[in-house]
N, C-alpha and C positions, 0 to 999 in steps of 0.2 A: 454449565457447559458440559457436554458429552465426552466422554473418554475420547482420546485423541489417537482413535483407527476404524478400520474400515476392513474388507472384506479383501477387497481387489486393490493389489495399486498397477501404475504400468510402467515397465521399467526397456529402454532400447527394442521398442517394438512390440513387446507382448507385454498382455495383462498376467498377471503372478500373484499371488496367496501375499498377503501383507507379510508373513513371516519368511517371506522368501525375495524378499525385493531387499537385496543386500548388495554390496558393494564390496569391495579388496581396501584392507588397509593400508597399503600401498596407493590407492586413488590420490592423484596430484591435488585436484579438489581438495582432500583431507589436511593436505599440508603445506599450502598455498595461499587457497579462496580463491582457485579457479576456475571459477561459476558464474551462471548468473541465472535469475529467475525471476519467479512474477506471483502475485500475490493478487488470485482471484476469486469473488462471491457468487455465489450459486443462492438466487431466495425461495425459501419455500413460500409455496402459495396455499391461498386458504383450497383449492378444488388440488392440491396433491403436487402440483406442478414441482419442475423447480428453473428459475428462469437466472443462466448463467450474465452477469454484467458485464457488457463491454468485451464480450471474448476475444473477438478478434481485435481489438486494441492493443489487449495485453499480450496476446504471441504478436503483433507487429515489435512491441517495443524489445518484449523476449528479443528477438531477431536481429532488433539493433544492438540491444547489450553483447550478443554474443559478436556481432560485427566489430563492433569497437574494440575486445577483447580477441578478434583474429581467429574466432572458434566458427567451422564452417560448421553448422547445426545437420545432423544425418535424418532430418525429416522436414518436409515441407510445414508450411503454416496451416494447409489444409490437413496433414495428417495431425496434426498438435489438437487443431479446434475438435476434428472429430474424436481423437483417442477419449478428452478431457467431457465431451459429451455421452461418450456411452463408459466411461470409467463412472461417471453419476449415476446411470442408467443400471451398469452391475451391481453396484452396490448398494443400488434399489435405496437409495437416499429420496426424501421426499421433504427433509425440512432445509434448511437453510448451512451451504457446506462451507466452505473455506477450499480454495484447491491449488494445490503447490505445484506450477511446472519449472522444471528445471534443468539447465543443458549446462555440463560440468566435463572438464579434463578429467578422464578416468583412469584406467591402471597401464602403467608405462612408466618411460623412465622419469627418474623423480629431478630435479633442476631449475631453474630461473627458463631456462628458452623451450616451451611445452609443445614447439612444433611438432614434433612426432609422440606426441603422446592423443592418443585416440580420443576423441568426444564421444561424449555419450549423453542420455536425455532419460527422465523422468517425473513422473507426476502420483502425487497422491491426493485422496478427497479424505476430510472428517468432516463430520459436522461441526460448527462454529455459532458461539452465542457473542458475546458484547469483548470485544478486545480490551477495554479500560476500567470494567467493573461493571455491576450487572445495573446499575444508575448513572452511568456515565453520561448517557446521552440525556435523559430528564435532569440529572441535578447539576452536570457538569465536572469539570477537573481540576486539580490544581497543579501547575508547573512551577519546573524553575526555567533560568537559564544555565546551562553545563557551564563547568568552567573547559569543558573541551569547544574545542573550533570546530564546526561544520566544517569537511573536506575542503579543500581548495581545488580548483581548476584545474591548476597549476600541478598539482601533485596526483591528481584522479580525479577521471568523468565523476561528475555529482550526478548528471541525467541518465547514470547507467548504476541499475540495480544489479552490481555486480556482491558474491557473497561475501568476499573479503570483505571489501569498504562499509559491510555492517559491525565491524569489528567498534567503528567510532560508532555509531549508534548503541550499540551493547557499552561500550562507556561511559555516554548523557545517560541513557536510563537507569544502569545501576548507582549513578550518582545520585540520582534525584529519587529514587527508591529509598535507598540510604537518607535520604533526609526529608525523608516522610508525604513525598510530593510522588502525584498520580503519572507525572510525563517529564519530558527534559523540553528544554528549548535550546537550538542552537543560533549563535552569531557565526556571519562568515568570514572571513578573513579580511575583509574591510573594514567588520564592525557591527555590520547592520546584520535586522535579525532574518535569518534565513528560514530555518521550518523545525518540525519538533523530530524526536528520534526515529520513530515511523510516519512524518503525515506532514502534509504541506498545512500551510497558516494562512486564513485570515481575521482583517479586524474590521472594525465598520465605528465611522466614526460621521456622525450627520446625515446618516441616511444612503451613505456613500461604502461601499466594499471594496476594500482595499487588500491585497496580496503584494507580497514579494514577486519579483520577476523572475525570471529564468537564471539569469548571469548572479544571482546571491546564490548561488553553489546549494540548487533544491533539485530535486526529483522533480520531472515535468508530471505531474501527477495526473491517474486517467481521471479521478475522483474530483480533483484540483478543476479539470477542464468542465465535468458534470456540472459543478457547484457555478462557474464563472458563464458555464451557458443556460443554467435556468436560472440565475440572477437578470442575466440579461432578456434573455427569450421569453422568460414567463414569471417573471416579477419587473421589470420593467425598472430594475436598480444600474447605476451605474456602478461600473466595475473598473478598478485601478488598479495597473500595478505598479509599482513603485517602489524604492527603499524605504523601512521603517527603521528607525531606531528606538533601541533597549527602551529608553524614557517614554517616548510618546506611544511603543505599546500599552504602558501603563494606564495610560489615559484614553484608550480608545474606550467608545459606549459598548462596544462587543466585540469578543474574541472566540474563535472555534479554531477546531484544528483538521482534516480530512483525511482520508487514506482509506483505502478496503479493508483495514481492520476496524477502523476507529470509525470508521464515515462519516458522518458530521456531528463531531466531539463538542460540545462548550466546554470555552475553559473562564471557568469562574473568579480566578486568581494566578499572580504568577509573581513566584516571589513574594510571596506574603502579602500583596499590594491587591488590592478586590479590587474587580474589574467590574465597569458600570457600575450596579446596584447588588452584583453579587450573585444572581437570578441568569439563565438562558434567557437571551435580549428576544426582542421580535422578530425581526431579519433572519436571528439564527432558526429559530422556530420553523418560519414561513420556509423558509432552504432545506430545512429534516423534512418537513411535510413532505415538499414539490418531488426531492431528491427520492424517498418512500414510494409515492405513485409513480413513480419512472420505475425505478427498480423492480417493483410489483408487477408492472407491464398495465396500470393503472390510466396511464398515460400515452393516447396512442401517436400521439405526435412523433415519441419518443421509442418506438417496438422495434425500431432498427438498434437497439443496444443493448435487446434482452434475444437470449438464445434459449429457446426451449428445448425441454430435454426428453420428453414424453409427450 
């Protein structure tokens, strides 16, 4: 993977020198996790391109995170989608980026009730290779389950990618780092298994795909929705969602995991237990392929979800 900078980032309206997109450390954000943000793919194409995913999906939800969190965002959605198009375009990126936007309580008074403390917004591009190892997606991963709980409801939005509430994903993961395993899995406060530390879960068991629902305390994921409409639309699989429990993951014929980092992860084990044969099953296969010419802009059924940048 590429060192992790870039030329230009854009910081409350203008574009700025990477060494100068800096913040107060005093920012409420810093000592809070009063933020929220979005985690989006830019692919490079074989002719230079680079075709951003789902753009405007990811500033809608931006938009809801920040609503749910009381933070009125100080730019439209159409200035979010354009800054994040020609911030790729300055930085004359041409392979495949990774792009952080993010709308954060900035410098103001420091406290629990952030109403008068100023919002502010930001984005930066790097380039980006394989989130889970550089064979992740060919050989697969191994998980555990955390002995942490996927957030509850009841305590904080799970469907809001807010920065604090990564605090409990930075805890499955260094767990399952620490004992030699590739990703975390989380249960939710019922029981049942909800999703891994960055990426929503499924499993497929008879020819059938099966996911977690919304109400097991997961990220409504944009990748999550990808995966569940070219299973349906163009592989012609039925798709479930449903509770799974800890056991019968064990036994499903194929496990993968999804997200803009990982995108369609196999996970070959979890918990020391091999999953099917041990191998990326078929279903998982056919879904990387389908998911690849979408993204590529390969697929033109699908051009309303790639944003060209050049």
């Amino acid at each position: 993977m590429s060192e992790e900078r870039a030329e230009y980032c854009w910081l409350n309206g203008r574009f700025v020198k990477w060494d100068d997109a800096v913040i107060h450390i005093k920012t409420h954000a810093l000592h809070y996790g009063s933020g929220v943000f979005e985690g989006i793919r830019g692919y490079g194409t074989e002719n230079g391109n680079v075709l951003i995913f789902r753009l405007r999906e990811h500033i809608d939800r931006l938009f809801y995170s920040a609503r749910v969190y009381k933070m009125k965002v100080p730019y439209s959605k159409d200035e979010f989608c354009d800054a994040i198009v020609e911030l790729v375009r300055r930085n004359n990126f041409h392979e495949t980026v990774y792009i952080r936007p993010i709308v954060f309580r900035g410098y103001g008074p420091l406290g629990l009730n952030p109403i008068k403390v100023p919002v502010e917004a930001a984005i930066y591009v790097v380039p980006f290779g394989r989130y889970l190892g550089p064979d992740a997606l060919e050989k697969g991963v191994r998980c555990m389950f955390s002995s942490w709980e996927r957030i509850s409801p009841r305590a904080l939005p799970p469907e809001v990618k807010a920065c604090g509430q990564y605090i409990n994903s930075i805890l499955a993961k260094l767990e399952a780092v620490e004992h030699g395993f590739d990703e975390a899995l989380f249960l939710d406060h019922r029981g049942f298994v909800a999703e891994g530390s960055g990426e929503n879960l499924f499993a497929v068991k008879n020819g059938e795909l099966i996911t977690p629902p919304l109400y097991a305390s997961i990220l409504k994921g944009i990748t999550r929705d990808t995966v569940i409409t070219l299973a349906r639309e163009e592989l012609g699989i039925r798709v479930v969602e449903r509770d799974i429990t800890r056991a019968e993951l064990y036994n499903m014929d194929e496990v993968f995991i999804t997200g803009t980092a990982g995108e369609i992860t196999p996970v070959v084990e979890i918990d020391n237990v091999t999953i099917g044969d041990g191998e990326p099953g078929p279903i998982t296969r056919k879904l990387q392929k389908a998911f690849s010419e979408v993204t590529l802009g390969k697929n033109p059924k699908y051009e309303h979800w790639v944003t060209p940048v050049y």
